[in-house]
C-alpha positions as CSV (number, residue, x, y, z in Angstrom):
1,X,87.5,0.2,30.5
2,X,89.0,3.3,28.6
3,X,92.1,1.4,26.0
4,X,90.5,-2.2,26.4
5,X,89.9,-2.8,22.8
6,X,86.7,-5.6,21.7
7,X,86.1,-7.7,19.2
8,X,90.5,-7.3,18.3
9,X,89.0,-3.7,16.6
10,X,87.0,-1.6,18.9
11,X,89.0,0.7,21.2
12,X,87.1,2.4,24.4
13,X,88.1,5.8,24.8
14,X,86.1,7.4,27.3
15,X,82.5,7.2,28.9
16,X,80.0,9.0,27.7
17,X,77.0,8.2,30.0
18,X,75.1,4.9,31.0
19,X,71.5,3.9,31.2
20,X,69.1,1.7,33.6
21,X,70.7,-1.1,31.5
22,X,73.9,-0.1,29.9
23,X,76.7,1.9,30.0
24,X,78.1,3.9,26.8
25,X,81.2,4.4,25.8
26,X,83.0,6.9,22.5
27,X,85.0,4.3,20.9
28,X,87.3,4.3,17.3
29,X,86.7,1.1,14.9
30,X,90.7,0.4,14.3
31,X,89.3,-1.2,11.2
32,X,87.1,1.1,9.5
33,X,88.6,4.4,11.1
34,X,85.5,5.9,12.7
35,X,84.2,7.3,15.5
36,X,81.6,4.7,16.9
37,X,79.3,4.4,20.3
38,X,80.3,1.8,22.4
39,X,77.1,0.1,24.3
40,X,77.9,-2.4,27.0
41,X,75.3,-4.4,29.3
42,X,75.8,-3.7,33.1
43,X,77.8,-6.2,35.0
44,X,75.0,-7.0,37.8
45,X,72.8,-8.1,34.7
46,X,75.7,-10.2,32.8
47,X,74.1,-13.5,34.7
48,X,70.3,-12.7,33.9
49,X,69.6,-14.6,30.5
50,X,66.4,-12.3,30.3
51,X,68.1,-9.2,30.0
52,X,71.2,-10.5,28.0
53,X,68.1,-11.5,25.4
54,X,66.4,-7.9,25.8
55,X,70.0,-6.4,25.1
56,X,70.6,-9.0,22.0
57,X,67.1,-8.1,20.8
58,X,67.6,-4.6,20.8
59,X,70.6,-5.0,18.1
60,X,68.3,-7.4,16.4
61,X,65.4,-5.1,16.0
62,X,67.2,-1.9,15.5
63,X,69.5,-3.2,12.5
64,X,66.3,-4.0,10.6
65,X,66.0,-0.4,10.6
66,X,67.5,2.5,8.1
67,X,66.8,5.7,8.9
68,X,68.2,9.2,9.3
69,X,66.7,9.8,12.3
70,X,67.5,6.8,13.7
71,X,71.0,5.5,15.3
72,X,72.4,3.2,13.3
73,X,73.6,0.2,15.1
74,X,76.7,-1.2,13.3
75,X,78.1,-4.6,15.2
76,X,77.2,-6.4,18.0
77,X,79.7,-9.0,20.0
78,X,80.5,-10.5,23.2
79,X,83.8,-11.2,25.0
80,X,83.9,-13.4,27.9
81,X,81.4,-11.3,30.4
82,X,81.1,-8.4,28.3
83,X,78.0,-8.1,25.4
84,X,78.2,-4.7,23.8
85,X,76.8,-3.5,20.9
86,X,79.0,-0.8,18.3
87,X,76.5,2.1,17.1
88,X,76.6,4.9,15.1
89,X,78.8,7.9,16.7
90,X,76.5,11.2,16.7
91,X,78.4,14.3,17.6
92,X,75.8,16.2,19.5
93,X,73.8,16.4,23.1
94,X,70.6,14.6,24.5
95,X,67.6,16.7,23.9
96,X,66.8,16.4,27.9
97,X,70.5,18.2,28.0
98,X,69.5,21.3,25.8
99,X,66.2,21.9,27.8
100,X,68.6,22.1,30.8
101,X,70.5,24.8,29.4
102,X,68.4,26.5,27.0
103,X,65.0,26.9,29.2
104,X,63.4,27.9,26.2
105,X,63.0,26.5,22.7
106,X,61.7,28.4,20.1
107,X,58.3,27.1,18.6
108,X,59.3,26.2,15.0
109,X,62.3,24.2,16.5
110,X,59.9,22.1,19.0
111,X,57.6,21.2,15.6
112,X,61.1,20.5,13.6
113,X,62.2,17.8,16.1
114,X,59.0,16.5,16.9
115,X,58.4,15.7,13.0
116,X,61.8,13.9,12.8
117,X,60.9,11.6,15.6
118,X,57.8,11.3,14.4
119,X,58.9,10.1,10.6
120,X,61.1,7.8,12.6
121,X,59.1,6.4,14.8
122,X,56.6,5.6,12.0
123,X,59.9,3.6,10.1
124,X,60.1,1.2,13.4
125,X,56.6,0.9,13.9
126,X,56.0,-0.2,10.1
127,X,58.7,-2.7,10.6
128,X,56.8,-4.0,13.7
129,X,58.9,-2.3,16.1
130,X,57.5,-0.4,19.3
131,X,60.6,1.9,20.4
132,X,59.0,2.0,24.5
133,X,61.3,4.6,25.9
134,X,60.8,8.1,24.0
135,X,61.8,10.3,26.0
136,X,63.8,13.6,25.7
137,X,66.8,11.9,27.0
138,X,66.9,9.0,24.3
139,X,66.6,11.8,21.2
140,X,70.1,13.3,20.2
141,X,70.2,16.2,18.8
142,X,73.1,17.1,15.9
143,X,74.9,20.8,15.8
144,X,72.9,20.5,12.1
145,X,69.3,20.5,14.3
146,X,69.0,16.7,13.1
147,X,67.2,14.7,15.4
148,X,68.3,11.2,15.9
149,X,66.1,8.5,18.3
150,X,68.5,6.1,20.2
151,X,68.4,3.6,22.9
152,X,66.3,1.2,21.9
153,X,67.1,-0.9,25.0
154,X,63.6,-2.3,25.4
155,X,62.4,-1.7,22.4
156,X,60.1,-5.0,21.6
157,X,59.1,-6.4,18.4
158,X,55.1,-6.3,18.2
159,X,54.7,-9.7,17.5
160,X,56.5,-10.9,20.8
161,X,54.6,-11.1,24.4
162,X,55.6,-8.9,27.0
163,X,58.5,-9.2,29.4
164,X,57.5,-10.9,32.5
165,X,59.9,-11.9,35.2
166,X,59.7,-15.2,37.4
167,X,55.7,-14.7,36.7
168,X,55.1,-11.5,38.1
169,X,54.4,-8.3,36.4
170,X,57.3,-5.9,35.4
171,X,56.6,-2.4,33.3
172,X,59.6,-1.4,31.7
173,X,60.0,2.1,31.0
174,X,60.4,6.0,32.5
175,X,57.4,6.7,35.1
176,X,57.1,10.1,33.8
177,X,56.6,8.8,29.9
178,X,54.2,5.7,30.3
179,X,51.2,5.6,29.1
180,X,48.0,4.1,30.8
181,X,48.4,0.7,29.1
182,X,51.8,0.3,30.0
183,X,51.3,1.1,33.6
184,X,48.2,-1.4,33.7
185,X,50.8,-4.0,32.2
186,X,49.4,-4.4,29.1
187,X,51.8,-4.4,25.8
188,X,53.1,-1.6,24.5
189,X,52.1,-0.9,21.0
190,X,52.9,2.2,18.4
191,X,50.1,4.0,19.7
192,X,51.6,3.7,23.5
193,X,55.4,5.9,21.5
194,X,53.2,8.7,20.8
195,X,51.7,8.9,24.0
196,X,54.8,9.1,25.1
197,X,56.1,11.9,22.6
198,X,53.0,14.0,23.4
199,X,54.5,14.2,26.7
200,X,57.6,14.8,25.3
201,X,56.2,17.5,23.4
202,X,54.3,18.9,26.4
203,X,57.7,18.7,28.4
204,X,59.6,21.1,25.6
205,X,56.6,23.4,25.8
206,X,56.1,24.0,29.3
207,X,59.1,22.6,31.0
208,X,57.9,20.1,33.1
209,X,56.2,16.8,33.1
210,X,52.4,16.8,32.8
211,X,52.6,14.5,36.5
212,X,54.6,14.4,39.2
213,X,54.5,12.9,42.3
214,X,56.2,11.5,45.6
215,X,57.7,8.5,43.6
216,X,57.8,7.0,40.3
217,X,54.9,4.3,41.2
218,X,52.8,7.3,42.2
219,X,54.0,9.2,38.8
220,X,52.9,6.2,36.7
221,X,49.3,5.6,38.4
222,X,48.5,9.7,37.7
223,X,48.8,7.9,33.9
224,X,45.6,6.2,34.4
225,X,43.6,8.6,37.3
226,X,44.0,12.2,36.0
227,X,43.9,14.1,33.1
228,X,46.8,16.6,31.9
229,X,46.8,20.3,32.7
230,X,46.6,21.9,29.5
231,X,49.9,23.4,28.2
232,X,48.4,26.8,27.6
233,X,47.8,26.9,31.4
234,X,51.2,26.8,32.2
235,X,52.9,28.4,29.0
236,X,50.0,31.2,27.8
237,X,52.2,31.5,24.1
238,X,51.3,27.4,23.8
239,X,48.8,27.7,20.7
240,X,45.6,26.0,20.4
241,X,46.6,24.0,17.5
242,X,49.8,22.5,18.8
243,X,47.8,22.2,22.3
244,X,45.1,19.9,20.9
245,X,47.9,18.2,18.8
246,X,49.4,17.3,22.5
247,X,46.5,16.3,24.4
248,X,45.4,14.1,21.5
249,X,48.9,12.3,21.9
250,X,47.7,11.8,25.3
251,X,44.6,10.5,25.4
252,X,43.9,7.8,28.1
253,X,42.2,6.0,25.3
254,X,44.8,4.7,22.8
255,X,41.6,4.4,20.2
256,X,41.6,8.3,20.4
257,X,45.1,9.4,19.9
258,X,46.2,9.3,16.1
259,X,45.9,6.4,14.2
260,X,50.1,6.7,13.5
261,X,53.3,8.3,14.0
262,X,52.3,9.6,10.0
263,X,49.0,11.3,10.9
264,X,50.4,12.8,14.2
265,X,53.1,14.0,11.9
266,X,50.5,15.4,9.6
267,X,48.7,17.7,12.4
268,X,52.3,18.9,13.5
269,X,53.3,19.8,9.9
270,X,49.9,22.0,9.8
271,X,50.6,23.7,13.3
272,X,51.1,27.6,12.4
273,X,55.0,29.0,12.9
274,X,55.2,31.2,16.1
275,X,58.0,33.2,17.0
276,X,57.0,33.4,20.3
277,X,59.4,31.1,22.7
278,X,57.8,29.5,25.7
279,X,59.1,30.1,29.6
280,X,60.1,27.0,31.3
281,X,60.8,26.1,34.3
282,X,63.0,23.1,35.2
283,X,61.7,20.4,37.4
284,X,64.2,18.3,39.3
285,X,65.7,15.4,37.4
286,X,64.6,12.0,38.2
287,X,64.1,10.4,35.0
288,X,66.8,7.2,34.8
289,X,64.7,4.3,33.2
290,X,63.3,1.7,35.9
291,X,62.0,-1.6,36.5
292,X,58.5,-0.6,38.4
293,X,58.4,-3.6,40.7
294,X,55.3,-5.8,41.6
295,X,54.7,-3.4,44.5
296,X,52.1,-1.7,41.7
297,X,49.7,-4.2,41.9
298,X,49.2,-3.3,45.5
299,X,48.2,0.4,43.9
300,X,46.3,-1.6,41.7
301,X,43.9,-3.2,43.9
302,X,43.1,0.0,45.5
303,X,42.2,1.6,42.3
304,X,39.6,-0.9,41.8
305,X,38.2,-0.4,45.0
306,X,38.0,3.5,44.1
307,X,36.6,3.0,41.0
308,X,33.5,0.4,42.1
309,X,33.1,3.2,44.8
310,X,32.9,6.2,42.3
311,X,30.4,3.9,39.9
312,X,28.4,3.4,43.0
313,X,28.3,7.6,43.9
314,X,27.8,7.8,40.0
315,X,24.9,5.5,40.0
316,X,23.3,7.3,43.2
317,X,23.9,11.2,41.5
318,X,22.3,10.1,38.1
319,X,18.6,8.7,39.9
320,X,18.9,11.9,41.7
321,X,19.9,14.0,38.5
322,X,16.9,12.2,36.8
323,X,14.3,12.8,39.2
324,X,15.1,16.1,39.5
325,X,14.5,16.7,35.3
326,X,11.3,14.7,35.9
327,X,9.9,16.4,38.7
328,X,10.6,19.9,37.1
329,X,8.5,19.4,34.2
330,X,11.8,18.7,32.0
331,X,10.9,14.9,31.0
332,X,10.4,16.3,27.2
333,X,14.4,18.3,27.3
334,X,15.8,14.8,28.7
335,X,14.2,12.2,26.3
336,X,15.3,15.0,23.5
337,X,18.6,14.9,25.2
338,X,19.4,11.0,25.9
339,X,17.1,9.3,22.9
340,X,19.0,10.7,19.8
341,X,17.8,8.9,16.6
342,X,20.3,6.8,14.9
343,X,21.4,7.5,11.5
344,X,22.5,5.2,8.7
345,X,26.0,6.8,7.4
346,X,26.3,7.1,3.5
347,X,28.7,5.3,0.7
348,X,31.3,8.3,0.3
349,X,33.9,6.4,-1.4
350,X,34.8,8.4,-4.6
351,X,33.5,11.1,-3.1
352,X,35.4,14.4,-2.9
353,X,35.6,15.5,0.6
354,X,33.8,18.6,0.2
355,X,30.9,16.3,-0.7
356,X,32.0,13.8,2.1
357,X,32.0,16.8,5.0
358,X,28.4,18.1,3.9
359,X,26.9,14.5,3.3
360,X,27.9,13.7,7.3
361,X,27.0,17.4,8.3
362,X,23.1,16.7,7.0
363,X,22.9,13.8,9.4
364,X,24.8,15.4,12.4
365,X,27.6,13.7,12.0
366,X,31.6,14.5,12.4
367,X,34.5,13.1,11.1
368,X,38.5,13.4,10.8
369,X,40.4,12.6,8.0
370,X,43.6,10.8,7.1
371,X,45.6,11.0,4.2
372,X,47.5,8.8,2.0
373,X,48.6,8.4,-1.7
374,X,46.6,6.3,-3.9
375,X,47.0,5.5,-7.7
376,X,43.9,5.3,-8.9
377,X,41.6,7.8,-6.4
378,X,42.0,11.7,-7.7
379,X,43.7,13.9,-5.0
380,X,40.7,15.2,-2.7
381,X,38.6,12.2,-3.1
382,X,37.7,9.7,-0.1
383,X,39.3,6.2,-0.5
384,X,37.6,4.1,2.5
385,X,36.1,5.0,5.3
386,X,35.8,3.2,9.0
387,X,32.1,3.3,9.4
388,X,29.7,2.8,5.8
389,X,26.1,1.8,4.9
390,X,27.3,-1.7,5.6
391,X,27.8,-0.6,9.3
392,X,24.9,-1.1,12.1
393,X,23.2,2.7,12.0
394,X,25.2,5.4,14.4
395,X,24.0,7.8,16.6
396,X,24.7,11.5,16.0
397,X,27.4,13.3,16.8
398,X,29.5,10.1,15.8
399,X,32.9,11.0,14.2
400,X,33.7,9.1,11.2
401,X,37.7,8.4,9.8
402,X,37.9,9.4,6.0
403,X,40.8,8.1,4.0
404,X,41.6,10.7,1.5
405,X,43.7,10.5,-1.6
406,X,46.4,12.9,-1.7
407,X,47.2,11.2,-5.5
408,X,49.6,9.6,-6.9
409,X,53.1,9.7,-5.2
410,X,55.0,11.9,-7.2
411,X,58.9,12.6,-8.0
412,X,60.2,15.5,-10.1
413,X,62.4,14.3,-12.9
414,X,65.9,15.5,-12.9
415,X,68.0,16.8,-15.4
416,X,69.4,14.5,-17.0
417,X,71.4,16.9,-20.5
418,X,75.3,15.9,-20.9
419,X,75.5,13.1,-18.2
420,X,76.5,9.6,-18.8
421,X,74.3,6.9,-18.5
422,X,75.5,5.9,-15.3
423,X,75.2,9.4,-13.9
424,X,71.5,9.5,-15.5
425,X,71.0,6.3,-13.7
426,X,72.2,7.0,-9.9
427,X,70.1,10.5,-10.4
428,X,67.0,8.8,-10.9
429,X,67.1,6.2,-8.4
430,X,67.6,9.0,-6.0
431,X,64.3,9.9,-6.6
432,X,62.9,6.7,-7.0
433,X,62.3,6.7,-10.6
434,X,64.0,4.2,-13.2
435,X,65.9,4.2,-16.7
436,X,64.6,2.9,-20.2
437,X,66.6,0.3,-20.9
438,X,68.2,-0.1,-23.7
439,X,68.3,3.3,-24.4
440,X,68.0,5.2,-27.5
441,X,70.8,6.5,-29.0
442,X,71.1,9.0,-32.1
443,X,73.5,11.8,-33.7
444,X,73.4,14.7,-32.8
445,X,75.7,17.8,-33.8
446,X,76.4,19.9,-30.4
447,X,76.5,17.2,-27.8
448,X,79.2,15.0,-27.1
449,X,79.6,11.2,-28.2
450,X,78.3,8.8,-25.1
451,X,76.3,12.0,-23.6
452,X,72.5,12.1,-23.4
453,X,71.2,14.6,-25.8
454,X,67.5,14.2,-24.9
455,X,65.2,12.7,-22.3
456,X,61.4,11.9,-21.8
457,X,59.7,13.5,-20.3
458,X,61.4,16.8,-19.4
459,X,62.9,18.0,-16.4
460,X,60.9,19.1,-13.7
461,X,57.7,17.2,-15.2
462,X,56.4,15.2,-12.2
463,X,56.2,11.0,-12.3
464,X,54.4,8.5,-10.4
465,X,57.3,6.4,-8.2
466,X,59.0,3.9,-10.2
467,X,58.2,5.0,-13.7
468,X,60.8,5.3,-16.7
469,X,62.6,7.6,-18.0
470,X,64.0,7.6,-22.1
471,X,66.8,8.7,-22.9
472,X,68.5,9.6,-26.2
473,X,72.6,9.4,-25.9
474,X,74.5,11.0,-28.9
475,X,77.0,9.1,-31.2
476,X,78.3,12.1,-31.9
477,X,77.9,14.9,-35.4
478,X,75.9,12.8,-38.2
479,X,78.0,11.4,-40.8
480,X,77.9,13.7,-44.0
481,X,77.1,12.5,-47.3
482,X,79.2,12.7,-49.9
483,X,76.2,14.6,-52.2
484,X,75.8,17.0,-49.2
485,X,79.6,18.3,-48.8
486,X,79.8,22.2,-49.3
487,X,76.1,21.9,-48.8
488,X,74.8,25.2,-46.9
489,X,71.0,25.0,-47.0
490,X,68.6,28.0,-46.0
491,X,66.0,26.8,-43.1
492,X,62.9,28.8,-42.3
493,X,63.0,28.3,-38.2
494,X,59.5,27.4,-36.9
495,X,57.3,29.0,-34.2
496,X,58.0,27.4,-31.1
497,X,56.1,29.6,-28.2
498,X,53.7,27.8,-26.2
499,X,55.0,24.1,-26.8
500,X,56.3,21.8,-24.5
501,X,60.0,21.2,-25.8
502,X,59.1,17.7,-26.8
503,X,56.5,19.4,-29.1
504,X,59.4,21.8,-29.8
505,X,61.6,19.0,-30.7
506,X,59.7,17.3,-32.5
507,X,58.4,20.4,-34.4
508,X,62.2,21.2,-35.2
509,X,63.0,17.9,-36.5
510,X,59.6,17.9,-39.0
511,X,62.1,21.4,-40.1
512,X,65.5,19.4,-40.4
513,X,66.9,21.7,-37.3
514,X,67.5,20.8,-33.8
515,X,66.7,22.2,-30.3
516,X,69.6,23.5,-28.0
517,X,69.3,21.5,-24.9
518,X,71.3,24.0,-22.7
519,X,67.6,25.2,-21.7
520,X,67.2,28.5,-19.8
521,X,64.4,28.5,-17.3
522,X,62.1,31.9,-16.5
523,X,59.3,33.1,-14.3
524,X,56.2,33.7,-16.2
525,X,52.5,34.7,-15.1
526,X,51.7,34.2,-18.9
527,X,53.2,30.8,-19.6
528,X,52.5,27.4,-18.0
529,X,55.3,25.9,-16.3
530,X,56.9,23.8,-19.3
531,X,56.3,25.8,-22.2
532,X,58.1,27.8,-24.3
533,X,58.2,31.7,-23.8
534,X,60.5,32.6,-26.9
535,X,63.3,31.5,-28.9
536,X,66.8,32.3,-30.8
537,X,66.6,32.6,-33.2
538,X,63.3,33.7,-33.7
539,X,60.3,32.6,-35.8
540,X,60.5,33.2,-39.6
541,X,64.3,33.7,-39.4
542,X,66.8,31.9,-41.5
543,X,69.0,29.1,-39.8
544,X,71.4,26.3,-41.1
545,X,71.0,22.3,-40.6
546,X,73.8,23.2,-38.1
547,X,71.3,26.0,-35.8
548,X,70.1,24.8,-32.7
549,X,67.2,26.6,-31.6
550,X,67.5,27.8,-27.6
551,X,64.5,27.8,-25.9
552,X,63.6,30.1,-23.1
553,X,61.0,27.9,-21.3
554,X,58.3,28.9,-18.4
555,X,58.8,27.7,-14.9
556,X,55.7,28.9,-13.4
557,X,53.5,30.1,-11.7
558,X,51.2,30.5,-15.5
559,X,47.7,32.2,-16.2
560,X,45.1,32.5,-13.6
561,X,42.5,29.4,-13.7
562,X,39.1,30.1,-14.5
563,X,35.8,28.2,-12.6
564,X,32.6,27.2,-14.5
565,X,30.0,25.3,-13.1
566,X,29.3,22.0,-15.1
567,X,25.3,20.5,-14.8
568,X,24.6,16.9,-15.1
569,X,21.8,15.0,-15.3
570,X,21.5,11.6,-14.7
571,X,19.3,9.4,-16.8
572,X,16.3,8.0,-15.2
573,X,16.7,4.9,-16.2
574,X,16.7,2.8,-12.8
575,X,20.1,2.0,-12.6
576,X,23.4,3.7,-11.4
577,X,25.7,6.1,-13.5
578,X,29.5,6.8,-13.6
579,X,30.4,10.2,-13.9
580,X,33.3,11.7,-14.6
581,X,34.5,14.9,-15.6
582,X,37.6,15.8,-17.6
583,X,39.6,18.8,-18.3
584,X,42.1,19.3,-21.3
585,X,43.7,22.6,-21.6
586,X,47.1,24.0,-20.9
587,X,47.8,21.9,-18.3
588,X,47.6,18.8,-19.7
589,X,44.6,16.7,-19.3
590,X,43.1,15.5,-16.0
591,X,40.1,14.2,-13.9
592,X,38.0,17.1,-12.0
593,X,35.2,14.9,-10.6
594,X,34.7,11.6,-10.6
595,X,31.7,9.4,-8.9
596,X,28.8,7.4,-8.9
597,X,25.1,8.7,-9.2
598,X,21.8,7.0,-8.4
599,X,19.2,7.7,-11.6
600,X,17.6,11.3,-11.7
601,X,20.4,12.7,-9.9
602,X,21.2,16.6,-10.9
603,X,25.0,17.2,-10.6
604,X,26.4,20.1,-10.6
605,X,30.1,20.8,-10.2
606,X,32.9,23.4,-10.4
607,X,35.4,23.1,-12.6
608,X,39.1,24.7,-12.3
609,X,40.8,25.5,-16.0
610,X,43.0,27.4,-17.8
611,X,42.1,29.1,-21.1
612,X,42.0,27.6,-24.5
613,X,40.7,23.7,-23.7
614,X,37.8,21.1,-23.8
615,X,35.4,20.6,-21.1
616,X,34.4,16.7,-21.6
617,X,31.9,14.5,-19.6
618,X,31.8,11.1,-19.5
619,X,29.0,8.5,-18.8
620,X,30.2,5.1,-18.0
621,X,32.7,5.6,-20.0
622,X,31.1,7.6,-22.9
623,X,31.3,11.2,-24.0
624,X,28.3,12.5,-23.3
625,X,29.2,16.2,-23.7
626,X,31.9,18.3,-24.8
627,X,32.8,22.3,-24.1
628,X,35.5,24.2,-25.7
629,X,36.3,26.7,-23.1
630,X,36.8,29.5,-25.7
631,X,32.6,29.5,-25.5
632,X,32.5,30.0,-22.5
633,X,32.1,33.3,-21.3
């Protein structure tokens, strides 16, 4: 194949490896002059309209994707026998590759590649695509420590049934990878990748695969019959944290692992750095991608006959484990034991999860949580949650999923001084914010005509996604008057510490004088981020119309916060209350608590602030009280 050139621009220029399905190739696009991968479908399946459609498919359900940290597929073609697909070149080595030579990875590296795949995987699975073949061998990794996932070769879009050839069952994949569903020949779904990264994950930890066996149809039916050793049995430096991380990849119940590629992502990101590296050892390679044949339902079969066998010996041990509670005077410990009351679980929307957690914990309950970003639900506050008051009552020690707000998605506002619009432009959509339009436009006497001079809000204050930014772009020095020429008027310059420098702006324009924009940015423990430290010149001091003021401006971290506890009662009036508490102070003005309270209700809550503000509560919708902070003591 090497100088046979596809598609009258692709050149083949030397194998690079091949796959159950596929050979690859390194290839130059004569066109576009690029390094590209070359993909081409295996002669012996050229005739076979089923896998000529899994091999189109793939190119179909992979270009819906954009990712970093997923290969890009570029083209995709046939000519005469040959269909090949053109993919993104990536100068680097297989992950399986590095654990060959390497033994050993260090811990912070194992979390760094695991979170790429996992923010990839979550991008394919939110466009409806399950990936089916994670595996160390299909994740490239760049001399940069990028992590890129490739091959989706039987990658599957959710919404299609699963492969089936000439009516009898087929599961696709690596034995060692599967998980239970797979190898019972039900679909794959997103859930069914992350088993398969948590043994990926176990694999770079301890250096083997959590089961072996005598051959790949034995390998995949340890999927369903035993549980994994833990890691820490086999690499003591594995800790707990990253462990239970692993295992709850690989539960045999996909209802038990984590609800997404985002939330397994989440636990990883919260795994404490270890320097440690872990010993591996490594196990003999015999991990090419296969077609399980139909000899598994033979394997099958016999597992059913185990299993009625085992609920038969089950059945006979629990009379026997019951009679022997009865007979020793323990009848009281086992109906304590077995006949747990059920409990009704409690409305915790709009509840912090403080609240939430101690709310459960009164009725014996458990629960996890899951984050998100929401708009309108305060950071720290539960959104929904999968079991509520509307739910049939639960018995205790049920674990209950809280969605908590993280807030509103936020984006830091560049700088936008002395760029053109077009510049200001490209540098917010970076960061996912927009521009004013039209924008403003005024004169100013140090900036450049067709330069912005001004912008709202400031750099570095934080935005919601998608939200405006104004800008001001000068039309150059004002005209002068000719009743001002030879004018030289005597300004006394204005106090500017402690404003924000659109307070300081404004402040200086009330004064006929102007703020420097080239702003100079400090570390203060006395200042809020945002405000003004000093200035030059300084308060009191004489300037001319043509002084700008610089500004030496506060980037953090600011004054220790105080706490107060804030008491509430709730009228008694038979009807339910909103409550909502709101601070105003240094930092701007925000929500602290917000909820709803049956009549008669005491609240009482502690409040985070920063000296010199208002304490304000609100009931549905009405001040009911307000506390200048400078009271309190």
């Amino acid at each position: 194949m090497t100088g046979k050139i596809l598609g009258n621009r692709y050149e083949i220029l030397e194998q690079l490896g091949g796959g159950g399905m596929a050979i690859v190739y390194k290839g130059q696009d004569k066109l576009l002059h690029r390094l590209v991968t070359i993909k081409i479908l295996r002669p012996e399946f050229t005739l076979d309209q089923d896998f000529i459609r899994r091999f189109q498919r793939e190119a179909q359900a992979v270009a819906r994707l954009s990712h970093p940290n997923i290969v890009n597929i570029y083209d995709v073609g046939q000519e005469n026998d040959i269909h090949y697909l053109i993919m993104e070149y990536v100068n680097g080595e297989d992950l399986k590759t590095i654990l060959k030579r390497e033994k050993t990875l260090p811990f912070s590296q194992i979390i760094q590649f695991s979170l790429q795949v996992c923010t990839a995987l979550e991008h394919a699975h939110e466009n409806n695509i399950v990936h089916q073949d994670v595996k160390p061998h299909n994740i490239l990794i760049t001399p940069n420590g990028k992590a890129k996932l490739t091959d989706f070769g039987i990658a599957h879009d959710i919404t299609t049934t699963m492969v089936t050839q000439t009516g009898k069952e087929t599961i696709m994949g690596t034995a060692h990878y599967l998980s239970p569903e797979q190898v019972r020949g039900e679909p794959a779904t997103p859930k069914s990748d992350l088993y398969a990264l948590g043994v990926t994950l176990y694999e770079m930890l301890t250096g083997k695969v959590p089961y072996t066996g005598d051959n790949l149809i034995a390998v995949a039916v340890k999927h369903i019959q035993e549980e994994p050793l833990p890691p820490s049995q086999i690499n003591p430096l594995v800790n707990s944290q990253l462990e239970r991380v692993i295992l709850q990849a690989m539960e045999k119940d996909p209802a038990r692992r984590f609800s997404s590629a985002k939330e397994m992502a989440l636990y990883l990101a919260e795994t404490p750095p270890d320097s440690e590296e872990a010993t591996r050892l490594i196990p003999k390679d015999e991990f090419a991608t296969k077609l399980l044949s139909p000899e598994l339902n033979k394997i099958k079969r016999n597992l059913k006959t185990k299993t009625k066998n085992s609920r038969l010996i089950f059945r006979w041990l629990a009379v026997i484990f019951t009679l022997v509670i009865l007979l020793g005077g323990g009848a009281y410990a086992f109906n304590r034991y077995f006949n747990v009351p059920e409990v009704k679980v409690p409305d915790l929307k709009n509840k912090s999860l403080q609240e939430a957690a101690a709310s459960l914990e009164e009725r014996g309950l458990q629960y996890t949580v899951r984050q998100e970003y929401n708009d309108t639900v305060p950071a720290g506050y539960v959104i929904a949650q999968d079991i509520g008051p509307a739910n049939p009552p639960v018995k205790p020690p049920r674990k209950i999923l809280l969605t908590v707000s993280l807030g509103p998605e936020l984006r830091e506002v560049p700088d936008l001084y002395q760029k053109t619009i077009n510049e200001a432009r490209l540098e917010l959509i970076k960061v996912d914010l927009n521009l004013e339009e039209p924008v403003k436009e005024g004169y100013h006497e140090q900036v450049p005509k067709d330069l912005i001079f001004k912008q709202i809000p400031i750099p570095k204050e934080k935005l919601k996604k998608e939200s405006k930014v104004t800008v001001y772009v000068s039309m150059g020095p004002p005209p002068i008057s000719p009743d001002k020429v030879g004018e030289n008027l005597e300004i006394i310059v204005p106090s500017l510490t402690g404003l924000s420098l659109e307070e300081a702006r404004n402040k200086l324009a009330e004064n006929g004088l102007s703020l420097d924009e080239n702003i100079q940015w400090e570390t203060s423990d006395q200042y809020l981020n945002g405000k003004i430290i000093r200035q030059e010149p300084p308060e009191n001091s004489k300037a001319t119309k043509e002084t700008g003021v610089k500004a030496v401006v506060s980037e953090g971290p600011g004054p220790l916060p105080r706490d107060v506890t804030v008491e509430i009662p709730v009228p008694n009036d038979g009807i339910n209350h909103e409550v909502k508490i709101e601070v105003t102070d240094a930092a701007g003005t925000r929500t602290a608590y917000f909820g709803n309270h049956p009549p008669g209700d005491k609240i009482e809550k502690t409040v985070r602030y920063y000296p010199d503000g208002f304490i304000r509560v609100y009931l549905d919708q009405k001040l009911f009280e307000e506390r200048n902070t400078k009271t309190i003591k």
